[in-house]
N, C-alpha and C positions, 0 to 999 in steps of 0.2 A: 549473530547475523552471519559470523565467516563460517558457521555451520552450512548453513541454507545455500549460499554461494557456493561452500565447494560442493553440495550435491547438485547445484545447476549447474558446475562446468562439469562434472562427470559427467552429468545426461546430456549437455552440449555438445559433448566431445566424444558418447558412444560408449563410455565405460561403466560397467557396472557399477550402479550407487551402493556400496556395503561398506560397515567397517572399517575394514584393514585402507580402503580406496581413499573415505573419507580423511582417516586419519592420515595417512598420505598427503593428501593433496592440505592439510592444516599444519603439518608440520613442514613443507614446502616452503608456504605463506611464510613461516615461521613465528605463527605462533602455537601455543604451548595444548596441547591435546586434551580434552577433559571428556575423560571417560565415557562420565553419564551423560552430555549433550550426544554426544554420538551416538550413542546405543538408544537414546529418546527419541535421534531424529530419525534414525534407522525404523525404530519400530514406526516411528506414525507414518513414514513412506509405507511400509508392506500394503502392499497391494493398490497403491496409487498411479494411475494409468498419468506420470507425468506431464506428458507430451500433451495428454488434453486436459491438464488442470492450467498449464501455460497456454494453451489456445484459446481456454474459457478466461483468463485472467485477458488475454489482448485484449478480447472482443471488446470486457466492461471497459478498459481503460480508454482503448480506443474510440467509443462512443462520443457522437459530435457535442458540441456543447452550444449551449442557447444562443446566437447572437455571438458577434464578435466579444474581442474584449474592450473596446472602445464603446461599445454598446450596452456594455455590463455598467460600467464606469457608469457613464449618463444619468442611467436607471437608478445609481445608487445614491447618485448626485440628489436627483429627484425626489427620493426616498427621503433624505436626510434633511432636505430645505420645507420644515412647516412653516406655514405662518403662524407668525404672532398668537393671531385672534383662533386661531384653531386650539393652540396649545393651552392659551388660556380659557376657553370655552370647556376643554379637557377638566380643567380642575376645577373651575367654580362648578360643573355637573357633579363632583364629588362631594361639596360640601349645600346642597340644597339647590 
């Protein structure tokens, strides 16, 4: 994960995501550099237009959600309370 991070602060901060940058910016952190995460993460950026894979990640997260959360709660309140005669009408349809 401190992979991913430090290519988000280089592209927060305008410096090129490569390499020698990454590894930089992990042994800063201090921790300890591992080759292949680097060179794996390097490769699956090539060619990734960042700035709008970040813009398209806001949008999803940002999207409203149904109803407060006070409103969610109630519903689930709801959800959860059968009655009795429902439950048990439930199972005697199973057995004839």
């Amino acid at each position: 994960m401190e992979y991913i991070y430090g290519a988000l602060l280089l592209h927060k901060l305008g410096q090129p995501v490569n390499e020698e940058s990454l590894k930089k910016v992990i042994s800063a952190a201090g921790a300890q550099v591992d080759e292949a995460k680097v060179k794996t993460l390097i490769a699956a950026l090539q060619g990734v237009d960042i700035a709008s894979e970040l813009e398209n990640a806001s949008v999803a997260v940002a999207a409203p959600a149904a109803g407060t959360p006070a409103e969610a709660k109630k519903e689930e309140k709801k959800e959860e309370k059968k009655p009795v005669e429902e439950a048990a009408a439930g199972l005697a349809s199973l057995f004839g």
